[in-house]
Each structure stands twice: as structure tokens, then as C-alpha cells.
C-alpha positions as a printed NumPy array, in Angstrom:
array([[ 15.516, -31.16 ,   1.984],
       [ 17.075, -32.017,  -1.748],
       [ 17.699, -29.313,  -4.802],
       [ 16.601, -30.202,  -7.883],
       [ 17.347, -28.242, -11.014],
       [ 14.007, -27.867, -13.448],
       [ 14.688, -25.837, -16.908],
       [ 18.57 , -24.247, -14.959],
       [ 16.743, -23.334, -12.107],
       [ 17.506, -24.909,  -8.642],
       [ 15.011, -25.175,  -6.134],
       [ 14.435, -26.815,  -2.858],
       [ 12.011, -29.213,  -2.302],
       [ 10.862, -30.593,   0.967],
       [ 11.719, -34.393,   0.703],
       [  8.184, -35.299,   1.631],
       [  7.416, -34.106,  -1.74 ],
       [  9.496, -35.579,  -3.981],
       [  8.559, -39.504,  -3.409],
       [  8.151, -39.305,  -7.592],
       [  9.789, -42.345,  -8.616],
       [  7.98 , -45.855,  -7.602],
       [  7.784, -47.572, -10.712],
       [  4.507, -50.507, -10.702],
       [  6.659, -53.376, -11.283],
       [  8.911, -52.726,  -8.219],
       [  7.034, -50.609,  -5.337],
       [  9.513, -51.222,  -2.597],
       [ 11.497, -49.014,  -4.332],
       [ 11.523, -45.023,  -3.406],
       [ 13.594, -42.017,  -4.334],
       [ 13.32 , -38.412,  -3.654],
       [ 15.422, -37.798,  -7.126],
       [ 13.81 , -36.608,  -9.906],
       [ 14.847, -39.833, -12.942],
       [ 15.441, -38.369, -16.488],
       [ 16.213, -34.694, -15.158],
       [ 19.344, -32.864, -13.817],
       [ 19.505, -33.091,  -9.497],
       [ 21.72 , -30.956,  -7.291],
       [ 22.783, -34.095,  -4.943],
       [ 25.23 , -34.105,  -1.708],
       [ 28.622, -36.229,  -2.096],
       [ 27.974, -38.634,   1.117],
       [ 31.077, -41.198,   0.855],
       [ 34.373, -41.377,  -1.179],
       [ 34.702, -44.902,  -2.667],
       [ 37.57 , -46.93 ,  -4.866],
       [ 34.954, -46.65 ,  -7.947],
       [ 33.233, -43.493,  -7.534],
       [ 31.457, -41.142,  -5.015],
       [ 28.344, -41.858,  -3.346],
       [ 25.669, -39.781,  -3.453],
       [ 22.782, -38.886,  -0.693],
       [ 19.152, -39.72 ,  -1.958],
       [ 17.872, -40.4  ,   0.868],
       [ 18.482, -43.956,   1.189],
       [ 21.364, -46.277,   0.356],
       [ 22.783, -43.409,  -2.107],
       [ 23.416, -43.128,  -5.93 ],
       [ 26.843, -44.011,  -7.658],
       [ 28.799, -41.399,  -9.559],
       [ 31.427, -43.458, -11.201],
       [ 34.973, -42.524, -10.903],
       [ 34.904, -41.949, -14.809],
       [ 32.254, -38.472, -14.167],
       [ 33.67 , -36.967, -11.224],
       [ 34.52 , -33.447, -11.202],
       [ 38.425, -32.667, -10.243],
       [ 38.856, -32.031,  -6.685],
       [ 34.967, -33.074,  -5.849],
       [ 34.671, -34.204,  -1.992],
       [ 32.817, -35.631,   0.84 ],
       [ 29.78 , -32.856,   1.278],
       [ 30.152, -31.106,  -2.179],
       [ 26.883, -30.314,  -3.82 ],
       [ 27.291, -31.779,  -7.222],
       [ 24.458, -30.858, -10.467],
       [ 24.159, -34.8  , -11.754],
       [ 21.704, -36.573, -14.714],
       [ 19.793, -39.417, -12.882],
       [ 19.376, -42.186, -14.882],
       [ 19.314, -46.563, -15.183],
       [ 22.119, -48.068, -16.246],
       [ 22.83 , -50.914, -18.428],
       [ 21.893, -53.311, -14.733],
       [ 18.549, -51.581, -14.524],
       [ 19.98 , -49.679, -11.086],
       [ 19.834, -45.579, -10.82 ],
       [ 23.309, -44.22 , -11.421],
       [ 24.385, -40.63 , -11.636],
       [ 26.227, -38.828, -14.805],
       [ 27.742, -35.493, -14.85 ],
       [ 27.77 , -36.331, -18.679],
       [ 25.209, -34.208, -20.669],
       [ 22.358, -35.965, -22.602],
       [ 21.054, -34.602, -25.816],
       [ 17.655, -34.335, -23.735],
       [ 15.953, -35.202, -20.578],
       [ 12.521, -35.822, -19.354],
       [  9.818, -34.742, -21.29 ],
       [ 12.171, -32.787, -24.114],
       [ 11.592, -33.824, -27.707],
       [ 14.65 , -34.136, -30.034],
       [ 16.077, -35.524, -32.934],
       [ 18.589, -38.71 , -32.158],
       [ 19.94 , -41.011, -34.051],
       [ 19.589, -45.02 , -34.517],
       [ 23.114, -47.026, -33.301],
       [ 20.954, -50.754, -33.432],
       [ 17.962, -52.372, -33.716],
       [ 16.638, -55.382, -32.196],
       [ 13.098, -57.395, -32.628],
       [ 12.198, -55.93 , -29.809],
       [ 12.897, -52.304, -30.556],
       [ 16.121, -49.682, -31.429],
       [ 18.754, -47.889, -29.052],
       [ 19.163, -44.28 , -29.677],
       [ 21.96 , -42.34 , -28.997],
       [ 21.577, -38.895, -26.626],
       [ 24.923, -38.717, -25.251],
       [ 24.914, -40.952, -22.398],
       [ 27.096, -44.304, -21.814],
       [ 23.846, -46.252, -22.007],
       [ 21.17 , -45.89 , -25.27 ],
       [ 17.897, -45.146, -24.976],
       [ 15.542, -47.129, -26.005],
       [ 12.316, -46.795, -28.145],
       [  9.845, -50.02 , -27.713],
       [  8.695, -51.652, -31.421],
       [  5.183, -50.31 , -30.515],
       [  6.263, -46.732, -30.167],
       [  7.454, -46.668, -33.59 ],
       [  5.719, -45.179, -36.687],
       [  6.569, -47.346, -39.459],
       [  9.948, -49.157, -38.413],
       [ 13.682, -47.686, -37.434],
       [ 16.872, -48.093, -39.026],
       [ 20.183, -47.799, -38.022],
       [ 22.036, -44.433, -38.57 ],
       [ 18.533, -43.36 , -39.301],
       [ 17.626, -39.8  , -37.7  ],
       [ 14.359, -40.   , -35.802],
       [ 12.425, -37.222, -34.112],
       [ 11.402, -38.549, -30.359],
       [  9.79 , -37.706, -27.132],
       [ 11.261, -38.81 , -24.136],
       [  9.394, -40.127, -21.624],
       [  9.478, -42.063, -18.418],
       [  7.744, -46.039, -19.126],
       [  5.339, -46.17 , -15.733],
       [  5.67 , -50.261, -15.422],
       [  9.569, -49.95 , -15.478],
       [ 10.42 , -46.629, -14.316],
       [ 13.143, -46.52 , -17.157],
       [ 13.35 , -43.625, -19.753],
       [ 12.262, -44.497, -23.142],
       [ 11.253, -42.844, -26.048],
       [  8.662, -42.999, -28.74 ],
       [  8.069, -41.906, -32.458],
       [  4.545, -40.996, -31.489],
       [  4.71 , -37.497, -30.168],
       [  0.87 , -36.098, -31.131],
       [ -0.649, -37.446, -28.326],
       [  1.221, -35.203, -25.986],
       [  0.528, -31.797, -28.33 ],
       [ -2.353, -29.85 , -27.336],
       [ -3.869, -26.526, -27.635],
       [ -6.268, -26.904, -25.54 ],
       [ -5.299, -24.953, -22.548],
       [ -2.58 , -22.198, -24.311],
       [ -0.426, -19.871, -21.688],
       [  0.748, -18.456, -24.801],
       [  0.484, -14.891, -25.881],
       [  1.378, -13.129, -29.035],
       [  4.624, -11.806, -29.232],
       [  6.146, -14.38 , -26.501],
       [  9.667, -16.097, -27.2  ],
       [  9.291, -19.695, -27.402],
       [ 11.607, -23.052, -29.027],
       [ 10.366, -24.499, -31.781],
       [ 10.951, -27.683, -33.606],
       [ 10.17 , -28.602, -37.218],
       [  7.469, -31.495, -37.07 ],
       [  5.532, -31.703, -40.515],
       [  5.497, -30.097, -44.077],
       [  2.108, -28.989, -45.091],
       [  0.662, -26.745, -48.322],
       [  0.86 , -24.152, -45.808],
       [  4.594, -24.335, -44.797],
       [  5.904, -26.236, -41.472],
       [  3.832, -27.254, -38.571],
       [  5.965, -26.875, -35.442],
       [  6.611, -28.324, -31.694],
       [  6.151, -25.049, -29.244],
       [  7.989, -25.162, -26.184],
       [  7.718, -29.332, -26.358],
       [  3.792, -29.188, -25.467],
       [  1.901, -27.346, -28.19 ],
       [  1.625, -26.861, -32.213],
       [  1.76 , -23.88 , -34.612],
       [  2.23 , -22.826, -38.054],
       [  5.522, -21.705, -39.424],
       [  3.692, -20.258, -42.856],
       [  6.031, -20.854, -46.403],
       [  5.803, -17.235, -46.896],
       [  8.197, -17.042, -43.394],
       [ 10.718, -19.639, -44.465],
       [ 14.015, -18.388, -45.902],
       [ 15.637, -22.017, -45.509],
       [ 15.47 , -25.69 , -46.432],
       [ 14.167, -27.211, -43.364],
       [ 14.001, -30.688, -41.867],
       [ 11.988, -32.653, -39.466],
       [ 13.49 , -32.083, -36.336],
       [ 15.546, -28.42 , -36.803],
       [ 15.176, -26.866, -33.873],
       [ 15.381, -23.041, -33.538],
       [ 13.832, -19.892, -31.514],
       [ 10.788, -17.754, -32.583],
       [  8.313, -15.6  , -31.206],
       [  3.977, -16.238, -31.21 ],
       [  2.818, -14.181, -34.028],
       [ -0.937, -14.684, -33.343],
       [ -3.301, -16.572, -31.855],
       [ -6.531, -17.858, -32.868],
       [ -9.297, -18.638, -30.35 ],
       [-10.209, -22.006, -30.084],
       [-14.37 , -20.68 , -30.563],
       [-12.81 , -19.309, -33.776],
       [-11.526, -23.063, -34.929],
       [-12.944, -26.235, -36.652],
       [-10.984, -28.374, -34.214],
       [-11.884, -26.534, -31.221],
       [ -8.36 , -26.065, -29.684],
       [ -6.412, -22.344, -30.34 ],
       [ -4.669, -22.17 , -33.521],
       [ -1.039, -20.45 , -33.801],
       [  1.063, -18.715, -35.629],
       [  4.802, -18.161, -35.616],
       [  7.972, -16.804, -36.838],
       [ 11.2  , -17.965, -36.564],
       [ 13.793, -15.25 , -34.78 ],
       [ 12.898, -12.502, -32.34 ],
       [  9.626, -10.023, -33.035],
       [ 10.158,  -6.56 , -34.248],
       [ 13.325,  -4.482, -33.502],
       [ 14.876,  -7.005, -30.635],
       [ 15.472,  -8.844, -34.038],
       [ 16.61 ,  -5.913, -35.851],
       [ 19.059,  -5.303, -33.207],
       [ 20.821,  -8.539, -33.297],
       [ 20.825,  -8.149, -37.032],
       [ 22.312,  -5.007, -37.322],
       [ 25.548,  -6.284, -35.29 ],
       [ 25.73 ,  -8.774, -37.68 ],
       [ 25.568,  -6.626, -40.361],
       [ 28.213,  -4.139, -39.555],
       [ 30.36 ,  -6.959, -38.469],
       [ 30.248,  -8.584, -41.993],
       [ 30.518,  -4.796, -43.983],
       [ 33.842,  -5.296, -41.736],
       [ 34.941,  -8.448, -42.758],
       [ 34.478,  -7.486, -46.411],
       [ 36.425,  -4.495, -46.832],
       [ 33.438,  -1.925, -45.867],
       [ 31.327,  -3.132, -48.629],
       [ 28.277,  -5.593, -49.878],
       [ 26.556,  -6.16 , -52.929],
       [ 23.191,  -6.535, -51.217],
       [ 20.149,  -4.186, -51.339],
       [ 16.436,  -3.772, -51.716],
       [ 16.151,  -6.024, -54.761],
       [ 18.359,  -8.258, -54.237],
       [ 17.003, -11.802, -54.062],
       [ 15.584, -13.435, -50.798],
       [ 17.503, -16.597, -51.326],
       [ 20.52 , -14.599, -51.403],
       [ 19.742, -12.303, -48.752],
       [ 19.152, -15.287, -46.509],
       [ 22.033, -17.416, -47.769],
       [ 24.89 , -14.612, -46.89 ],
       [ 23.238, -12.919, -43.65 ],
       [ 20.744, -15.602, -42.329],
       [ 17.938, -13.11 , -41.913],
       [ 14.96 , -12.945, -44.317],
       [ 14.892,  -9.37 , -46.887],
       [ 12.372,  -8.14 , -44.868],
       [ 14.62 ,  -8.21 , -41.435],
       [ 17.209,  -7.01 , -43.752],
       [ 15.744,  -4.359, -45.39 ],
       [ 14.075,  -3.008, -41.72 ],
       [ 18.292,  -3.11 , -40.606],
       [ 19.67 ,  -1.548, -43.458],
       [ 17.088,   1.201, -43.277],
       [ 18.056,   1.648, -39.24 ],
       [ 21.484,   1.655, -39.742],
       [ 21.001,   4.417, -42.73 ],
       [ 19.122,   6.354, -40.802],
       [ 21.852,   6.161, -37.612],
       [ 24.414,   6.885, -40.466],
       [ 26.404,   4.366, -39.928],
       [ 25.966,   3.366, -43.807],
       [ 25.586,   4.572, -47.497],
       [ 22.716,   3.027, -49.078],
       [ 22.682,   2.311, -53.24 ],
       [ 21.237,   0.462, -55.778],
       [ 23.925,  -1.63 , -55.778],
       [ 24.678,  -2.881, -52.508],
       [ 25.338,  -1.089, -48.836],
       [ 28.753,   0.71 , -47.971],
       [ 30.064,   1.21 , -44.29 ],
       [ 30.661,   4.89 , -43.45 ],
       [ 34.144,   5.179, -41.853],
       [ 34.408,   6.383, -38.239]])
């Protein structure tokens, strides 16, 4: 039996199961760890450089650099499985910028003919093969990546060529559903966006209140959803906003609200026709979040509305 963690959540997992990692080029070798994700693993021996960990076979080294104060012989510890720069797993209780499957925006620290190292946090780069890049890296470039495990090797890599692994084909989505989303491409219709790492939607111009870049990652919420009979590309089309739907987003706003009328004496020069830009610039929220807060904390009276801005009421 081993725990592995998937998305914060550990499980157990009969060890029969979890033979996942026998890269082509070198069958003889097996693991029940999951490479590229976070494992819950047993501390099996206490050495000069580190602690041994139980993977069901020789172990995995933690080095003596990543072990947590007062850590001992039988301790369950949460470590990132990974290869190190001598192609061998090794264990990290450092935390990279993204594991297994995740898609995120890293940036270049070399290039070589071969390819470029990325940084995600960890003591080793990651690399992204010449032939999974669009049109060339550079160093201290910013690159938006998918992360993925190269089946010959059995080494994490990453490549510039995310669209193959987008599809709406088979959605679990449903409207209203709170999901991660990641700028991927400007069109005339605003921002098409990453859902959740596996699909694609629309994040329409009319819905952006912010200069956005490839690779700005934020929440939202499914708007609606378009049945793939009712598309040219026969796959479900989506739409989304960024925040939370309805009044869950008017509640966060309105905390932030009275906590800035607070911070500025008990008054704000902000109301109904006040500009978006502005709006969005001082509160973060677009005018029509703002206005839909305002109007609920009028009507709770916890402030004076006026054509020249909102007033706290005193308590």
C-alpha cells in the first residue's frame, strides 16, 4: 500500500496498481511512485546525506538539504518525485511552479542547440526539446508550457505546443461551475482561455476590465455552453467570466468594499457613472460587480449612495 496525493487529496493505492513508471528505453526499471506529482512516501533509513525513502524497491533519496526538522525513521513525508541532474529519481520537499500535466508560464535561464532549460522552482531545469518549440526560445524569455512526462525517457519535459492536448470533445462542464483559467490567445472576440488545463473557452472583450497576457492565470466560473451539434467544429463551445457567478461574487466584493470606505476615511469618489477603467483600476471588480455591491450594501444600509461617490454609514 503507498499514498499518493492527486490535486491535495491523499489516497491509497494498492501497490499492484501503481506500476506507472517504466519508461521504453529502460524497462527493468519499476516504481510504484507517481514521477512529476506530489507522493506521501515512508522515511525507511537515516543516512549521512539524506533520508531514504520506501518505493518499493531500493528507495528514493531525500537529500539532507529538503528534510523537514525533526523528520525520522517511519515518518510519512508529502515529497515531489522527480530526475535529477544524473538521470536517477530523487525526492524534493521543494515546491515546483507545476507538476504533471499542469500548464504554466516559466521562464527561459539557457538555451542549447538541442533545446532550453526552464525554470519551475526545482534545483534541476526543465527542459523543453527544440521540436516542442513554436518558433524558437530565448533566454529570460517568458513562455507558456505544458508539462508532460517524455515516454522514451521517462523524464519530465515540456513543450510550447499545448493545442493538441485541448479538447471539447467530451465536456464535464456545466454552466455556472468554478474552474482555473489561463490566458492562451487574443482574438477579435477577446481572450481564448485554458479551462481547468484540458479544455478551451472564450473570455469575451466585453468581460475584460484588465490588460491581460498570455499566460495570467486566474479563477472564473462557465457562463454557457454551446452544444457541440450547435458548432461548425463539432466540439462544445464555451463561455466564461473571470471571478465567481452572481452574488458569491458580490459577497467577496462587498468586504472589499467596506474595507476600502475604511481605509479612506468613510468615503469614495466612485458611483454609477464613473468610468469602468477606473472602477476596475481602484477595486479590481468590473462596474457591473460594483454597481450590483453598492446597490446591496445600500439596500443593507450600510452606505449612503450619491452622485458623487459612496459614503460609509457609521455604526
Amino acid at each position: 500500500m503507498i499514498m499518493v496525493e492527486e490535486r491535495g487529496t491523499v489516497i491509497e493505492r494498492e501497490t499492484t496498481e501503481l506500476f506507472l513508471y517504466r519508461p521504453r528505453a529502460f524497462p527493468y526499471l519499476w516504481s510504484m511512485i507517481q514521477v512529476g506529482q506530489y507522493n506521501v512516501l515512508k522515511v525507511k533509513k537515516d543516512l549521512a546525506f539524506g533520508l531514504i525513502l520506501d518505493d518499493g524497491r531500493e528507495g528514493i533519496l531525500l537529500p539532507t538539504r529538503f528534510v523537514p526538522k525533526g523528520a525520522r525513521i517511519g515518518d510519512d513525508l508529502k515529497v515531489f518525485i522527480y530526475h535529477d541532474g544524473e538521470d536517477r529519481l530523487i525526492a524534493t520537499t521543494q515546491e515546483p511552479k507545476g507538476i504533471l500535466g499542469d500548464i504554466v508560464r516559466l521562464r527561459v535561464v539557457s538555451t542549447t542547440p538541442q533545446g532550453a532549460f526552464l525554470d519551475w522552482g526545482l534545483m534541476k531545469d526543465l527542459f523543453v526539446p527544440k521540436s516542442k518549440q513554436l518558433i524558437g526560445m530565448r533566454t529570460n524569455g517568458d513562455y507558456l508550457v505544458k508539462i508532460y512526462l517524455d515516454e522514451q525517457t521517462g523524464r519530465l519535459a515540456a513543450t510550447e505546443k499545448i493545442e493538441p492536448f485541448l479538447s471539447n470533445r467530451d465536456l464535464p462542464l456545466k454552466e455556472k461551475d468554478l474552474v482555473d483559467l489561463i490566458a492562451f490567445r487574443s482574438t477579435d472576440l477577446g481572450w481564448v482561455v485554458i479551462i481547468n488545463n484540458q479544455y478551451t473557452g472564450v473570455l469575451h472583450r466585453s468581460e475584460i476590465y484588465r490588460e491581460m497576457q498570455k499566460g495570467d492565470r486566474f479563477p472564473g466560473f462557465i457562463k454557457k455552453i454551446y452544444p457541440a451539434e450547435q458548432t461548425p467544429t463539432g466540439e462544445a463551445q464555451v463561455d466564461v467570466v473571470a471571478g465567481k457567478p452572481g452574488y458569491e461574487r458580490v459577497e467577496d466584493a462587498s468586504e472589499k468594499v467596506l474595507r476600502l470606505l475604511k481605509e479612506n476615511k468613510g468615503r469614495l469618489p466612485y458611483h454609477d457613472k464613473s468610468d469602468p477603467e477606473e472602477i476596475y483600476s481602484f477595486f479590481g471588480m468590473s462596474k457591473k460587480t460594483f454597481k450590483m455591491t453598492t446597490g446591496r450594501l445600500y439596500k443593507e444600509k450600510k452606505i449612503i449612495l450619491s452622485d458623487t461617490g459612496i459614503e460609509l454609514i457609521p455604526t
